[in-house]
Structure formats: structure tokens, C-alpha cells
C-alpha positions, 0 to 999 in steps of 0.5 A: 539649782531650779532649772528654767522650762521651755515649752517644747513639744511636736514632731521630732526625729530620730536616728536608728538601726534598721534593726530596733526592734522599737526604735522608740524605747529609751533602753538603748540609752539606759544601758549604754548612757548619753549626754543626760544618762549615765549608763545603766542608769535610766531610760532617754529617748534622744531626739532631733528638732530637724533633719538637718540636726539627725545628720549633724548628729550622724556625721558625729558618730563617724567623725575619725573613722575612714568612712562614712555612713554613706559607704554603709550597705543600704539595708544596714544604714541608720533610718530616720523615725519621725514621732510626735512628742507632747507637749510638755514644760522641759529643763531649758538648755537652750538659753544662755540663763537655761544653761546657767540655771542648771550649772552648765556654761553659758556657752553651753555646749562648749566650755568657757574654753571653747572644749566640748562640755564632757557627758560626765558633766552634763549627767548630774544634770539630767539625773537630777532633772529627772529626779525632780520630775522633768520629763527631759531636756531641751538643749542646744544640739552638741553635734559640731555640723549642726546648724545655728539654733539647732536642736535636741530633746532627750525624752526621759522614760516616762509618760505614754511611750513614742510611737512612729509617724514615719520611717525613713530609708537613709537614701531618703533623708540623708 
């Protein structure tokens, strides 16, 4: 398989703990696995094109449970961290040829069935991406609220380490 690049780079979003030490860092990912990450296997920095895909994402995390992150205390609700990602040529999971070069469905992030694509399945594939020296992948954001065209980066560990431009309370950004 040789994947299709897209040219991707510029201010991206993040949601996290208020209590990360460096919301930033890949570890999290590394240890507990992603998408594009098995656990305990190497560091992803997950982000999000827009803010309207950080909180697709985050309603995602709480789909079946009886509350929402907005029933939250305010000091413990996740924050929004702005960074600016460098340019740079990632594996293309946006386009349908993107999807099919790496092995993954046109219909990418559902399945020919209309199921979500399992991470167990999309894993192989950021191994290995960042086996053969990808820096990530852009993909289409797998969170069911997002919007059309929504989309997500996972910056793998490597290359200078994101720093803040800014954080955002969650009474700000959601």
C-alpha cells in the first residue's frame, strides 16, 4: 500500500483535562491507544480541524452515559487548547482514493455496511504510517455529530513538540 498525502498544517484544536500537566504530549494516547495508536504503542496527538469537531468529538465521549459534560463542574470540564501545527505532507484519510490507498473503505469512517470502522482496524494503518516516516494522518472525523467535511489530524510523536496559542474554559468554547 503507498498512501496518498495531503498537504495539512495551521491552527488545530484539542480537547483536554484541565489538569494535563501538557495537554500537548502524545503519552496519554501512547498508553491508553486511539484510532491510529494501539496501546502502549507509540505516542498520537489527536486533534481537531474546528471547534465544531472538538465538540462532536466530546458529546462522543459521553454518547449512553446520563450525563453530559455540560452537567460537569466547571473546574473539571475538558478545556479547548489551540496549537499551530506545521506544515507538513500527511497520509490522506479524507478522500475517498486516500481511504482506499491505505486499505480502508471508501466510505471511510463507516464501513460498506454503514458500521463504524473498528480502531482495531484503523491501527495497522497508523503503524504503519508512522513506521515509514508519516508524521500523521489527516482523516475524516469519525464523531457522528460532526459536521460535513469535518476533520481530524493525529500528530504522531515526533518532530518539535506542539506548544499552546491558546486555552479555552469550557463555558467559552462549548
Amino acid at each position: 500500500m503507498t498512501p496518498l498525502l495531503v498537504a495539512r498544517g495551521g491552527v488545530y484544536v484539542r480537547v483536554a483535562d484541565p489538569d494535563w500537566d501538557d495537554p500537548l504530549s502524545g503519552e496519554h494516547a501512547q498508553a491508553r491507544g486511539g484510532r491510529w495508536n494501539a496501546p502502549g504503542s507509540f505516542p498520537v496527538v489527536y486533534l481537531n480541524g474546528d471547534e465544531r469537531v472538538a465538540r462532536a468529538n466530546l458529546l462522543q465521549r459521553f454518547a449512553g452515559l446520563p450525563y453530559g459534560p455540560e452537567d460537569l463542574e466547571p473546574s473539571s470540564a475538558p478545556v479547548l487548547v489551540s496549537t499551530v501545527v506545521p506544515e507538513d505532507d500527511f497520509v490522506d484519510v479524507l478522500s475517498d482514493a486516500g481511504c482506499v490507498a491505505v486499505g480502508l473503505p471508501a466510505t471511510y469512517p463507516l464501513d460498506e455496511h454503514g458500521s463504524p470502522v473498528p480502531h482495531e482496524v484503523c491501527q495497522p494503518v497508523g503503524r504503519a504510517a508512522r513506521d515509514a516516516g508519516q508524521p500523521g494522518m489527516a482523516c475524516r472525523s469519525a464523531a457522528p455529530a460532526a459536521p460535513p467535511g469535518g476533520e481530524e489530524l493525529a500528530r504522531f510523536g515526533r518532530g518539535e513538540p506542539l506548544t499552546p496559542l491558546e486555552i479555552r474554559l469550557f463555558a467559552d468554547w462549548f
